[in-house]
Backbone of each chain as ProteinMPNN parsed JSONL, in Angstrom:
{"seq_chain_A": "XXXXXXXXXXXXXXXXXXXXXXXXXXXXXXXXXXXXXXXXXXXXXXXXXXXXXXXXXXXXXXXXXXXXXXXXXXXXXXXXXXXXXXXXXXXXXXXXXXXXXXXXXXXXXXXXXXXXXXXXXXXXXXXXXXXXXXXXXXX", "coords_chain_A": {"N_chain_A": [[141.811, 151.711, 61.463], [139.78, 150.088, 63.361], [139.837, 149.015, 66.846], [140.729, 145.563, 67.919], [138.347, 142.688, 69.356], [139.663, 139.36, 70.075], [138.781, 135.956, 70.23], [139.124, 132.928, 71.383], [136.887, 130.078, 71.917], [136.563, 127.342, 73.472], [136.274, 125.633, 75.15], [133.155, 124.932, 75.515], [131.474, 125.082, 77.281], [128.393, 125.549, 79.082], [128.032, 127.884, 80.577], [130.493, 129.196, 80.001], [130.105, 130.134, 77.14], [128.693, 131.988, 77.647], [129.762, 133.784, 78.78], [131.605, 134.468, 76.666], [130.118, 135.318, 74.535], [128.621, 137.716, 75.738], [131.232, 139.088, 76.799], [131.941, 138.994, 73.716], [130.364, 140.881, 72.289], [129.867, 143.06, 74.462], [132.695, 144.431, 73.421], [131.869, 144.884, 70.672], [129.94, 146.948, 71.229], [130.833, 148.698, 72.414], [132.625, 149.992, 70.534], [134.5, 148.148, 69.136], [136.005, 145.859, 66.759], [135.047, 142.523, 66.877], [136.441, 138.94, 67.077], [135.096, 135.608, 66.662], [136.743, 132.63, 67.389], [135.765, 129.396, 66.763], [136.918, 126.581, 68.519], [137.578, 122.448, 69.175], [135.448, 121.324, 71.785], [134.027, 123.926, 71.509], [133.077, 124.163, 68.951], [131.099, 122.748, 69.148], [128.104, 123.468, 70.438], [128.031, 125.033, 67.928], [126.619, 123.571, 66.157], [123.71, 122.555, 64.681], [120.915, 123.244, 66.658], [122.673, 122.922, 68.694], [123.663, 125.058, 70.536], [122.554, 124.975, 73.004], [123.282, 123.082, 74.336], [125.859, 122.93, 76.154], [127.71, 121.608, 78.81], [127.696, 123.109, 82.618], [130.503, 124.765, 83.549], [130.851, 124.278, 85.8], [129.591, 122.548, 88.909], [127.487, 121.077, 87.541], [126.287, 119.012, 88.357], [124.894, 116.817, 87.096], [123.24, 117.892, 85.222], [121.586, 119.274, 86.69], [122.106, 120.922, 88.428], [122.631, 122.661, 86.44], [120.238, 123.23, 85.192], [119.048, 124.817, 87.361], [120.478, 127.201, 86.855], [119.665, 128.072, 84.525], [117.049, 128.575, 85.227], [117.424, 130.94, 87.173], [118.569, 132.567, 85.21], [116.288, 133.279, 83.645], [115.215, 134.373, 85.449], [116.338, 136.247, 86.041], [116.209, 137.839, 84.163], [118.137, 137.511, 82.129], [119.843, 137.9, 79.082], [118.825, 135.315, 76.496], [121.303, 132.337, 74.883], [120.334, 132.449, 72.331], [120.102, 134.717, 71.038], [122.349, 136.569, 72.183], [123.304, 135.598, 70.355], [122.682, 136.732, 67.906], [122.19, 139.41, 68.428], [125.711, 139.749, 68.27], [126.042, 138.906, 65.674], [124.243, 140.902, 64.079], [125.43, 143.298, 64.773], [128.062, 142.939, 63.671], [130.015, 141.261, 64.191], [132.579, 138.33, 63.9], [132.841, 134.967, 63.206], [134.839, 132.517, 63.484], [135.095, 129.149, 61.971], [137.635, 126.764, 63.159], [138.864, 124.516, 61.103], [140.689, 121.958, 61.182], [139.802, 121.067, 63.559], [137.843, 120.414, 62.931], [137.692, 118.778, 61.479], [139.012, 116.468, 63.252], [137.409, 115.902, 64.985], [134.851, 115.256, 64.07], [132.912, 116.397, 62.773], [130.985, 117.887, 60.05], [130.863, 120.732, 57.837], [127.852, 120.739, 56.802], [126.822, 120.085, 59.144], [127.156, 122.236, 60.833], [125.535, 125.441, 61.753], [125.398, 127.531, 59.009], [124.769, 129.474, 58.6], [125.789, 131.117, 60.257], [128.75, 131.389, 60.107], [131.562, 133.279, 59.006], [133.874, 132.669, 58.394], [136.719, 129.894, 57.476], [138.857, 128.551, 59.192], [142.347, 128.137, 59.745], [144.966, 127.472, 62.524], [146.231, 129.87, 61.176], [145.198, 131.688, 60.787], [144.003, 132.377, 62.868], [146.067, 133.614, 64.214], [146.201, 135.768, 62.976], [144.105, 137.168, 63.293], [144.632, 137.736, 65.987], [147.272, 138.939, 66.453], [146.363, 141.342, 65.872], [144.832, 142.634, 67.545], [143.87, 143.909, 70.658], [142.287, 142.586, 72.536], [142.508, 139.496, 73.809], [141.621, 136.855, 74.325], [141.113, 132.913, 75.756], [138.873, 130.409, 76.23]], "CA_chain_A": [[141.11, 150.468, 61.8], [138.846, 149.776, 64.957], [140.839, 147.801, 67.585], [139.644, 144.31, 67.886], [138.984, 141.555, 70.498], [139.436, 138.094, 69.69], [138.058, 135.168, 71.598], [138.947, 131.605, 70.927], [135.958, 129.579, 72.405], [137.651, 126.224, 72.44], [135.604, 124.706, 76.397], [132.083, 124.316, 75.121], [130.751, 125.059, 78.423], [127.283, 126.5, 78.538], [128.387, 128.883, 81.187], [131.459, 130.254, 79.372], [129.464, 130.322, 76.385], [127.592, 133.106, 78.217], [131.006, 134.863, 79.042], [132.529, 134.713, 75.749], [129.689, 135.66, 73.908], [128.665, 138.847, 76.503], [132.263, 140.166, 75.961], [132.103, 139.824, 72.654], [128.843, 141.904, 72.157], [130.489, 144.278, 74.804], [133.844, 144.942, 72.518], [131.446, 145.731, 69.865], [128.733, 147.822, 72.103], [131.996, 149.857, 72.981], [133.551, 150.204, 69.201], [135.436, 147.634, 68.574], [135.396, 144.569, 66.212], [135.14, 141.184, 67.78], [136.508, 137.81, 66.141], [135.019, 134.444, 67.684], [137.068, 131.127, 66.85], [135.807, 128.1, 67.521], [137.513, 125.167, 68.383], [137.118, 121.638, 69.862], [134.021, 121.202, 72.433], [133.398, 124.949, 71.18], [132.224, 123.846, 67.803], [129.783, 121.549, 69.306], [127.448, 124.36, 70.157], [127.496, 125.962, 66.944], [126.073, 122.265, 65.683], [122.279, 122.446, 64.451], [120.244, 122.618, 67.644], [123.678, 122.783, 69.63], [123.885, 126.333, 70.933], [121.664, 125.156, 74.414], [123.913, 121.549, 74.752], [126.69, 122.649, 76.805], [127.057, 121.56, 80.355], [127.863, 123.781, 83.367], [131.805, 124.336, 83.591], [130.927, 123.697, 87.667], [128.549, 122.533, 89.546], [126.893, 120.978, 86.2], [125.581, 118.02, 88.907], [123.906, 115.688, 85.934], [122.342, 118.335, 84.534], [120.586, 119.771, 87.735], [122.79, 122.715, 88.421], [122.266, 123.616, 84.812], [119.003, 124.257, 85.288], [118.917, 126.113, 88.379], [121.618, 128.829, 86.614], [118.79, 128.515, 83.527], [116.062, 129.54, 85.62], [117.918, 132.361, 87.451], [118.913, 133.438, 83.958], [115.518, 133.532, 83.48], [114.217, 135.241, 86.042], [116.493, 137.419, 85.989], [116.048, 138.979, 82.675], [119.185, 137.473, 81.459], [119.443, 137.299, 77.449], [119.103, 133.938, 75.826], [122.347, 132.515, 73.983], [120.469, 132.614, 71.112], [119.595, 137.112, 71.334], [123.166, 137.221, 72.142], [124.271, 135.273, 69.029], [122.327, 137.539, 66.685], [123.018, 140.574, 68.935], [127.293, 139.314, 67.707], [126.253, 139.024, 64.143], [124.391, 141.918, 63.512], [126.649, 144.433, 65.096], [129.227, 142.742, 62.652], [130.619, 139.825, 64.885], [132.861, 137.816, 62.987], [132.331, 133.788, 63.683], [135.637, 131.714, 62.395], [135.524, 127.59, 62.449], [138.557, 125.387, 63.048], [139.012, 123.248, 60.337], [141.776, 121.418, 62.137], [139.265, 120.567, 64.765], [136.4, 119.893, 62.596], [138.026, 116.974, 60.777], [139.311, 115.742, 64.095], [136.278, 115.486, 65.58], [134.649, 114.336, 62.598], [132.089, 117.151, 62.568], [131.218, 118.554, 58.727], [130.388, 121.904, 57.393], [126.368, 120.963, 56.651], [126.752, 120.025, 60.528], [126.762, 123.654, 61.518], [124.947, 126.331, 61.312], [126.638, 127.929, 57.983], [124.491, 131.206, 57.85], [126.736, 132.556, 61.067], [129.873, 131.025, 60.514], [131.303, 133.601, 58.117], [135.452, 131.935, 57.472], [136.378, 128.357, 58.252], [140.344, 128.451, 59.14], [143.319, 127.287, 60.988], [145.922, 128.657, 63.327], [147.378, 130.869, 60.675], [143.831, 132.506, 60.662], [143.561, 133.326, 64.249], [147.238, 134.708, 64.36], [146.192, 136.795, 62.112], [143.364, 137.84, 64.379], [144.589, 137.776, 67.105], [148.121, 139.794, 66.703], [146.038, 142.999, 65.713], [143.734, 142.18, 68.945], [143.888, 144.765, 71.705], [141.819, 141.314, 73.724], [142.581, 138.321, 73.24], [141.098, 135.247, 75.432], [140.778, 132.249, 75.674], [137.471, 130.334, 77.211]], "C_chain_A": [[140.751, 150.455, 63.289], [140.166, 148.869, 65.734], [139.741, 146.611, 67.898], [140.077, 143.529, 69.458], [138.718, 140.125, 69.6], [139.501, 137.014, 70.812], [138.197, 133.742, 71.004], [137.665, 130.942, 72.06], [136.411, 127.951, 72.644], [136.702, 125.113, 74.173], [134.435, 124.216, 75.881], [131.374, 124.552, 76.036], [129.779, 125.71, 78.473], [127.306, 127.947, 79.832], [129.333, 130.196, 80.554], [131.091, 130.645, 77.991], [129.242, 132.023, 76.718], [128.855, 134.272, 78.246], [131.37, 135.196, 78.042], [131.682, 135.467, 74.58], [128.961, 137.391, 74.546], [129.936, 139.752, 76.026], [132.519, 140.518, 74.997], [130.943, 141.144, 72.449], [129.33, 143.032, 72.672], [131.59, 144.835, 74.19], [132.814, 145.757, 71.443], [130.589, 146.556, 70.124], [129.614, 149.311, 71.773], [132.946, 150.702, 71.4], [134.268, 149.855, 68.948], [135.331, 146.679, 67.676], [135.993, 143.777, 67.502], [135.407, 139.983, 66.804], [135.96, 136.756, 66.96], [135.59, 133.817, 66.92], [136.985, 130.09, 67.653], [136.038, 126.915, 67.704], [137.679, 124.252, 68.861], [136.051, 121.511, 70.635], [133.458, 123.023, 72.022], [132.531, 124.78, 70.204], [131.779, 122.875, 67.715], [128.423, 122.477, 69.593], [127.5, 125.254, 68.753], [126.961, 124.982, 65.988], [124.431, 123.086, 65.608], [122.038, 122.732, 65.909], [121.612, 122.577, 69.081], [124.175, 123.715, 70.645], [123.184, 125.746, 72.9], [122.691, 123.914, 74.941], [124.697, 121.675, 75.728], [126.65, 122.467, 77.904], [127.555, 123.207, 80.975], [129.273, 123.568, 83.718], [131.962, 123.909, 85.31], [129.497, 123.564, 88.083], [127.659, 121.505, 88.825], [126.048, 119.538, 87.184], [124.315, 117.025, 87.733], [122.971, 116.351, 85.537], [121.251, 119.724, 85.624], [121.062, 121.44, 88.08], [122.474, 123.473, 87.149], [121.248, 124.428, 84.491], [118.04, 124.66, 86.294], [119.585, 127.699, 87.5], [120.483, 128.773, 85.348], [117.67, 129.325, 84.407], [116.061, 130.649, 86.62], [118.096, 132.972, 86.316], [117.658, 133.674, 83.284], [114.946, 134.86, 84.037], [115.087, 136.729, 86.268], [116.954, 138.573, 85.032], [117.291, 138.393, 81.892], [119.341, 137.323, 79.71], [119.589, 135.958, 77.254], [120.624, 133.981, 75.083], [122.059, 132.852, 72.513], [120.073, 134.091, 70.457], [121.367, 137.404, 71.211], [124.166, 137.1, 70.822], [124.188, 136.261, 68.098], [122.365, 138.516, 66.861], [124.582, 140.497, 67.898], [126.733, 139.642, 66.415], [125.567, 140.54, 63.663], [124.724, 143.51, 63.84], [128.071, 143.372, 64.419], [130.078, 141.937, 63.511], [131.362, 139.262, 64.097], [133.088, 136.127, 64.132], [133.446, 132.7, 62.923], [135.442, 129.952, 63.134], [136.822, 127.076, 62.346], [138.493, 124.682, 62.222], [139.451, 122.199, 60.653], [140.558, 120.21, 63.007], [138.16, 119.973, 64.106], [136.457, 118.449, 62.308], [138.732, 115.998, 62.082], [138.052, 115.35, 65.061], [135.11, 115.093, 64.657], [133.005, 115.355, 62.02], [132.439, 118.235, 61.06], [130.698, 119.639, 58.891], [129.028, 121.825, 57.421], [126.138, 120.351, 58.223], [126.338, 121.364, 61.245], [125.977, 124.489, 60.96], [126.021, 127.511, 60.678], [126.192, 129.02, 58.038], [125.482, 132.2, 59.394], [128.287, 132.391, 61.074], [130.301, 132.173, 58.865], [132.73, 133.418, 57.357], [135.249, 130.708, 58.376], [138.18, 128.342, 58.039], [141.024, 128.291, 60.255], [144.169, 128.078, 62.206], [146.415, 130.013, 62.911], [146.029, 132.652, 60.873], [143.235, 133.043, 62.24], [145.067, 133.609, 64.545], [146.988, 135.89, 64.023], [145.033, 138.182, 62.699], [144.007, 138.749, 65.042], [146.03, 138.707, 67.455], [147.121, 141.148, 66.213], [145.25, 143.395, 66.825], [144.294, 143.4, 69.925], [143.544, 143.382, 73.0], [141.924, 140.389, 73.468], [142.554, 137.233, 74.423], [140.772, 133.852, 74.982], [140.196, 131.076, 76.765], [137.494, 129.256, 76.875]], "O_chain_A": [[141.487, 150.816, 64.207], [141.123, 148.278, 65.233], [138.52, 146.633, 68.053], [141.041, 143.543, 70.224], [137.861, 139.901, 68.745], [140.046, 137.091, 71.913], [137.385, 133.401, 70.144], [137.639, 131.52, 73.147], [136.595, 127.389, 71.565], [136.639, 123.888, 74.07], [134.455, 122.999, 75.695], [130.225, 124.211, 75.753], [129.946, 126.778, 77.883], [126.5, 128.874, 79.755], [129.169, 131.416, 80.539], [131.776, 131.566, 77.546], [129.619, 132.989, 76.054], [128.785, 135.409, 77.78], [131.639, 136.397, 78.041], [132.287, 136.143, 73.748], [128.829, 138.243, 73.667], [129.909, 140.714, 75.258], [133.042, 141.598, 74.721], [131.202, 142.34, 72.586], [129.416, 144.03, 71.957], [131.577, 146.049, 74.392], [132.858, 146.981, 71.323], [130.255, 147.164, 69.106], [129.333, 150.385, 71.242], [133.666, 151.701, 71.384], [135.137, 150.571, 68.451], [134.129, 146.413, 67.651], [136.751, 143.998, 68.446], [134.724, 139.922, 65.781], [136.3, 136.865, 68.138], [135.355, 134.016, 65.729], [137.593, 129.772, 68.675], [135.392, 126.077, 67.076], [138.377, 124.687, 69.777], [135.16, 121.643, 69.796], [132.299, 123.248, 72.37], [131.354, 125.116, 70.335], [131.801, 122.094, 66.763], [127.511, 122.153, 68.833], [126.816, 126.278, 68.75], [126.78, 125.454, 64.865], [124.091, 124.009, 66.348], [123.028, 122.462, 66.588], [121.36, 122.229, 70.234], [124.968, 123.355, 71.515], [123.579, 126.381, 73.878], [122.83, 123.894, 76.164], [124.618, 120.733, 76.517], [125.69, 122.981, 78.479], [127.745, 124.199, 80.272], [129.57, 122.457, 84.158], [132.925, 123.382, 85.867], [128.523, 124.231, 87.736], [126.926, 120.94, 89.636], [125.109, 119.04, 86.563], [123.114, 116.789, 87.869], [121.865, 115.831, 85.392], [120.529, 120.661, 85.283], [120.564, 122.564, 88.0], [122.142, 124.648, 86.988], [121.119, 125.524, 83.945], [116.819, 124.812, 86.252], [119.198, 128.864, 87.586], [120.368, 129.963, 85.058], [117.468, 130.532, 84.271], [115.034, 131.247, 86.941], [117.733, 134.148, 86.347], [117.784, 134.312, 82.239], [114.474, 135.877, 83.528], [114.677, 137.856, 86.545], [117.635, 139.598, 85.068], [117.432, 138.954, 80.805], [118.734, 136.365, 79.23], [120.501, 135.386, 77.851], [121.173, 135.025, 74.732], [122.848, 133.293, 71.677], [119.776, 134.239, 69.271], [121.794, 138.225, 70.4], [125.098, 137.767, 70.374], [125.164, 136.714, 67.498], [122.56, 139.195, 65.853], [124.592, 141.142, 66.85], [126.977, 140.782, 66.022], [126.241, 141.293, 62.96], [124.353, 144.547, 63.29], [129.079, 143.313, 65.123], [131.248, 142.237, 63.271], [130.936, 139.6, 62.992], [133.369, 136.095, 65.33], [133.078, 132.085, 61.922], [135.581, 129.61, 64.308], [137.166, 126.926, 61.173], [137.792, 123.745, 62.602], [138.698, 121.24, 60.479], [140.538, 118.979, 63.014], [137.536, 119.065, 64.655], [135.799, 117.453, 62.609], [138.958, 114.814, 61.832], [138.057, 114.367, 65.803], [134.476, 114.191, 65.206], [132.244, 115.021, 61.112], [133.402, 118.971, 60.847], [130.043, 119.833, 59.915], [128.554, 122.772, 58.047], [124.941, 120.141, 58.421], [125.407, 121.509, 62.037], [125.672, 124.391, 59.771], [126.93, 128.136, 61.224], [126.936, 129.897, 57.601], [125.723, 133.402, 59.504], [129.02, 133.042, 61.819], [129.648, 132.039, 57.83], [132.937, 133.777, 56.197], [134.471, 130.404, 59.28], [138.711, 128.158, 56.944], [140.61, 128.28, 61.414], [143.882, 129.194, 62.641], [146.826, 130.941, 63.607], [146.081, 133.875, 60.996], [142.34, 133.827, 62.556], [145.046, 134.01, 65.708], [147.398, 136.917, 64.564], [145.054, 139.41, 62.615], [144.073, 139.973, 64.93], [146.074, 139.221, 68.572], [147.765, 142.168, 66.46], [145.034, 144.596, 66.984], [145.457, 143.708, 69.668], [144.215, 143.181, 74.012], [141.206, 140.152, 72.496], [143.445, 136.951, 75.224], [140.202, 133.659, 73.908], [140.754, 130.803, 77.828], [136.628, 128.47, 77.261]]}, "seq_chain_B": "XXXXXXXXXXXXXXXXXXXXXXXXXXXXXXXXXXXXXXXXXXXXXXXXXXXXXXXXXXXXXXXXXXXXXXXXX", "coords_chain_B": {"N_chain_B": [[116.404, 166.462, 62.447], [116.377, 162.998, 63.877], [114.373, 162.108, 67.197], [115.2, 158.866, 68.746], [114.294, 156.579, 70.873], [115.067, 153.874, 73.32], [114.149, 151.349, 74.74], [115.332, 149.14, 77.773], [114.588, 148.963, 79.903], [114.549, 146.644, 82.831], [116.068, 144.449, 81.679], [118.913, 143.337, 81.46], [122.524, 143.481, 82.114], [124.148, 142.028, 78.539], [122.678, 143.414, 77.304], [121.291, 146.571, 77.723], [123.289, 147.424, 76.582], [124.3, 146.785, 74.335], [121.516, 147.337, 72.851], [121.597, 150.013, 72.793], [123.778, 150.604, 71.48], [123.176, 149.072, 68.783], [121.363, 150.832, 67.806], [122.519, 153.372, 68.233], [124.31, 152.93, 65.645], [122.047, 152.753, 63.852], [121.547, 155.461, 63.8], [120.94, 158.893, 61.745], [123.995, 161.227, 61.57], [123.999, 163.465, 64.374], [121.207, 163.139, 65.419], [118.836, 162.246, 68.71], [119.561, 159.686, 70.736], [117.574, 158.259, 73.1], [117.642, 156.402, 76.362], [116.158, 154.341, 78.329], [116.299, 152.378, 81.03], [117.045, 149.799, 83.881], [119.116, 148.732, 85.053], [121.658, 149.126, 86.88], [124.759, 148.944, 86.38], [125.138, 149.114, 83.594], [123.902, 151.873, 83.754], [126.168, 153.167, 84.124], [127.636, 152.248, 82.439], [126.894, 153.025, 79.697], [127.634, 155.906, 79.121], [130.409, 155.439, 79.609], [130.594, 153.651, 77.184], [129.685, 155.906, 75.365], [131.831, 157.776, 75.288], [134.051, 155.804, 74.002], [132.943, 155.835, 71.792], [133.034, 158.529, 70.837], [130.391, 159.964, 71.064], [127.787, 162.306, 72.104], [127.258, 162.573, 75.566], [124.182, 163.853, 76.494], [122.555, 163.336, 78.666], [121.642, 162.502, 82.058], [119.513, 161.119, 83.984], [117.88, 160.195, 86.943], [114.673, 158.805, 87.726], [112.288, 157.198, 89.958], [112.441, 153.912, 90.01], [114.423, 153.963, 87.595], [116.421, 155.182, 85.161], [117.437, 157.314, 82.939], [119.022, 158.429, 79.819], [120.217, 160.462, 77.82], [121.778, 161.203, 74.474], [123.769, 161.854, 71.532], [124.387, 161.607, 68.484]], "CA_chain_B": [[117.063, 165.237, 63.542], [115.097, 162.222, 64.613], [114.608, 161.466, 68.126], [114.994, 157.723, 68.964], [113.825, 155.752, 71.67], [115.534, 152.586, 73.542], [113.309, 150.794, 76.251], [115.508, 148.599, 77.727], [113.531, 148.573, 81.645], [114.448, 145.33, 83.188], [116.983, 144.209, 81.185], [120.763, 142.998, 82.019], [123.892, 143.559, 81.423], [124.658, 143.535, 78.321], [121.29, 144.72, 76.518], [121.527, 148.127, 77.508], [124.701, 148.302, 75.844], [123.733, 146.243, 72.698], [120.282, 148.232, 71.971], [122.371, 151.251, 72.903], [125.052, 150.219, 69.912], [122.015, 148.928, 67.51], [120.624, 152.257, 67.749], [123.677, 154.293, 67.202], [124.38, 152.238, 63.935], [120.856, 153.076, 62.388], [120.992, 157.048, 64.089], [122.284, 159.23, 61.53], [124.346, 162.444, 62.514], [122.894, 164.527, 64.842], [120.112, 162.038, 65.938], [119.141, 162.243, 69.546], [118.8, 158.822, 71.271], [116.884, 158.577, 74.777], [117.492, 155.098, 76.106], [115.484, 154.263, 79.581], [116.747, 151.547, 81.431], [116.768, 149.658, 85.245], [120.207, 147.895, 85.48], [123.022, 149.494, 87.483], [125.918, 148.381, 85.896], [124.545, 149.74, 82.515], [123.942, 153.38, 83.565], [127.813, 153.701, 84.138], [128.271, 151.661, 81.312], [126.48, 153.684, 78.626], [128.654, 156.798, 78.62], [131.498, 154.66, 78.9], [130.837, 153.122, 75.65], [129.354, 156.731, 74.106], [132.774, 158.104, 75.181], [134.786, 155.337, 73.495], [132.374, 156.325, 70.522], [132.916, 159.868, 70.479], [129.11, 160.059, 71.11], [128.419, 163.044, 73.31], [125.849, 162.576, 76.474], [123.482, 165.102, 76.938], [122.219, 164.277, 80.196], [122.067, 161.334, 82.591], [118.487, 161.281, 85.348], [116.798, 159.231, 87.384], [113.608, 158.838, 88.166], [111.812, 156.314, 90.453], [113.905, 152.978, 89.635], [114.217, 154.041, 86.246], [117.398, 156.562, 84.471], [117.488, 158.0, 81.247], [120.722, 158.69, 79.235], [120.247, 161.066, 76.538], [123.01, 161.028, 74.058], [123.792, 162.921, 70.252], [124.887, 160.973, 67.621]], "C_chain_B": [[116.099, 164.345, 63.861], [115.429, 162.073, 66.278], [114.409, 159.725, 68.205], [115.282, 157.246, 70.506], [114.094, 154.521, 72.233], [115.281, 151.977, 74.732], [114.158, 149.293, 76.483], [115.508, 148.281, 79.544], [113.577, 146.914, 81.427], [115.261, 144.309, 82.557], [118.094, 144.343, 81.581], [121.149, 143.066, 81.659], [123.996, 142.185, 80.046], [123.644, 143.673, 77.332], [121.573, 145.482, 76.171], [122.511, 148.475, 76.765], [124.733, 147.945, 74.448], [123.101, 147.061, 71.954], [120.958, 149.311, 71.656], [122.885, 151.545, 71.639], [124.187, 150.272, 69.192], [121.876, 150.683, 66.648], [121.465, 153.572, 67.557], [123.963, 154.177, 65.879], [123.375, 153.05, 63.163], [120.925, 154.964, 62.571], [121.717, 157.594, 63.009], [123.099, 160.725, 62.437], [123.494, 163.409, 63.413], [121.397, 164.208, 65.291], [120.752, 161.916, 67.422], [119.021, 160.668, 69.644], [118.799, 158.764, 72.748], [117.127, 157.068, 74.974], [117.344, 154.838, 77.798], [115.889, 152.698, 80.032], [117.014, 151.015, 83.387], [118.141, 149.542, 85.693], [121.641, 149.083, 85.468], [124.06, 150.144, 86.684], [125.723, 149.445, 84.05], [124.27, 151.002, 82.732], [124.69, 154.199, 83.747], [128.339, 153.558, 82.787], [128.173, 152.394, 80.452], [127.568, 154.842, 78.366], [129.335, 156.379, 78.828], [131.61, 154.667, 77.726], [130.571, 154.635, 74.618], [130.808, 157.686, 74.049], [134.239, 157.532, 74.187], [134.113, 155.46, 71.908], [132.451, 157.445, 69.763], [131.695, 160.312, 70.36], [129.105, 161.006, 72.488], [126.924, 162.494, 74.109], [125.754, 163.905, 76.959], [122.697, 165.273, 78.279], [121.86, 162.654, 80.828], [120.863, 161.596, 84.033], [118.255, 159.856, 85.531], [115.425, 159.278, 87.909], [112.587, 157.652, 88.798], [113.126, 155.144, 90.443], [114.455, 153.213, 88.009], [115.739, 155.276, 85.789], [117.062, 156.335, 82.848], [118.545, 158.689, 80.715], [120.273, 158.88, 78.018], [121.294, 161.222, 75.349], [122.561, 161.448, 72.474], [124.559, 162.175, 70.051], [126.254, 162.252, 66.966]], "O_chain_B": [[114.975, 164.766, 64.135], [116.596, 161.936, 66.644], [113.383, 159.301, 67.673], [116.292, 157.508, 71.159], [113.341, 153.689, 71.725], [116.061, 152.031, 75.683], [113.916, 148.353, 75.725], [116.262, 147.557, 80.194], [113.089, 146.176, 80.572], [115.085, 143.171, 82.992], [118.438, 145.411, 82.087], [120.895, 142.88, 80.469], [123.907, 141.093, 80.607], [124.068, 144.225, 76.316], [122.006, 145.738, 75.047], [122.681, 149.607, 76.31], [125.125, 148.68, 73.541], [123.482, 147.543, 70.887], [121.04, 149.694, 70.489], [122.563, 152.463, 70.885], [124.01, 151.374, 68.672], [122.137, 151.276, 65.602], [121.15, 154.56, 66.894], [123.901, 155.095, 65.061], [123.598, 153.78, 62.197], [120.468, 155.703, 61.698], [122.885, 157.228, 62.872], [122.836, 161.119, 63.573], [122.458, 163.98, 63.073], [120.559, 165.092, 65.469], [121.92, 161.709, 67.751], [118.403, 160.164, 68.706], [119.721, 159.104, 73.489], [116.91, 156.344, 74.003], [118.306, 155.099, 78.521], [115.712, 151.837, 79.171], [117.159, 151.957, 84.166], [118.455, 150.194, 86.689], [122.3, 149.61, 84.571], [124.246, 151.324, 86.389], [126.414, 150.417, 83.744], [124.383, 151.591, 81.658], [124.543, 155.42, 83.702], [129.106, 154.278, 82.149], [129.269, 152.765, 80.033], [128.348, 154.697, 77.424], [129.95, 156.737, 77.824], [132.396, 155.363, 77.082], [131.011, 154.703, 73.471], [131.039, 158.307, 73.011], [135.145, 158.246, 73.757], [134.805, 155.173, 70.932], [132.155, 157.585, 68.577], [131.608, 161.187, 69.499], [129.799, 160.871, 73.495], [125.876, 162.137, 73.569], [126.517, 164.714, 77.487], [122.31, 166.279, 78.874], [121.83, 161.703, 80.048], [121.277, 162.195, 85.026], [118.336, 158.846, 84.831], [115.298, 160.145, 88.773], [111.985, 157.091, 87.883], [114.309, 155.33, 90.729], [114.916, 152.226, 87.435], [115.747, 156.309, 86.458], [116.632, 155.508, 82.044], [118.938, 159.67, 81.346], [119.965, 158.002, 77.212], [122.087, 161.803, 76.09], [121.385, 161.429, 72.111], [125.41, 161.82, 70.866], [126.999, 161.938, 66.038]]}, "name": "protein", "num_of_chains": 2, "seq": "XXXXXXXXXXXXXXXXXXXXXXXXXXXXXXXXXXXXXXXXXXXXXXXXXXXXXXXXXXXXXXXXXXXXXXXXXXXXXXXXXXXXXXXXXXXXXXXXXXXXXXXXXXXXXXXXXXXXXXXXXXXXXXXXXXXXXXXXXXXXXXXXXXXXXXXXXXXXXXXXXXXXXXXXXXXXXXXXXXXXXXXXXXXXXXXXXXXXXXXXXXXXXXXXXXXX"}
């Protein structure tokens, strides 16, 4: 078996977004699997339309900083989140939801986008990850 | 053998290392791929990752701002 990284996503931030979804892509660039789980303000970006929402974990000044670091990430070739999502999935990404978190935040299943989410489980389900993990972070 | 082709000029970290991957996936054995690229960071990176692949590199230039990292599936 490949060695894996696993990545809880659990800030929401549209910065660490960028981080968490880069390393994963790089684990699997390099030959490894990658698990994402996402949980609390994480699985608000994977909402319809939610992937661009998050603020800036600094700086985020009402929005203004946000999009200064957008249009450097523009200009400077940076991928979109949504290249790097489908980069993750089809190099075999795996995309788990929180249940836990979903029903606490009152966000349903036809809420997200279901074609990348590909399990929907709890702690026992990122142990399970996350002890075979070589990386294991959390963002 | 096919040769394949990965233009990823002007492109950031981590592209080069994505297309790179893509394009291993579809190569089969013994498939060269050529993969031309601007960014730094990425023309260390590549045989990194073809080493943690067991992918051998066949040869590593530059030319203008530009390198090229040949590599055998």
């Amino acid at each position: 078996m490949a060695d894996k990284a696993t990545i809880v996503f659990h800030s929401g931030d549209m910065d660490k977004l960028y981080s968490a979804l880069i390393i994963a892509n790089g684990a699997l660039s390099m030959g490894m699997e990658a698990s994402l789980y996402l949980t609390f303000w994480g699985l608000e970006r994977l909402k319809k339309n939610g992937l661009y929402k998050g603020r800036l974990s600094k700086m985020n000044m009402l929005g203004i900083g946000k999009m200064m670091i957008n249009r450097r990430i523009r200009k400077n070739n940076v991928a979109s989140l949504q290249r790097l999502l489908s980069d993750y999935k089809e190099l075999g990404g795996k995309i788990i939801a929180c249940e836990m978190t979903m029903d606490l935040m009152g966000i349903k299943s036809q809420d997200l986008k279901r074609d990348v989410i590909d399990e929907y489980g709890a702690v026992g389900t990122y142990i399970r990850e996350a002890r075979e993990s070589k990386i294991n972070l959390f963002i | 053998m096919a040769e394949i082709k990965v233009d990823v000029v002007g492109q950031a970290c981590p592209v080069p290392l994505v297309e790179t991957r893509k394009a291993l996936k579809k190569a089969a054995a013994g498939d060269i791929i050529v993969i031309s690229g601007t960014d730094p960071a990425s023309r260390k990176e590549i045989p990194m990752a073809a080493d943690a692949l067991s992918v051998k590199v066949l040869g590593d230039e530059q030319a203008g701002g530009v390198w090229t990292i040949r590599l055998r599936k």
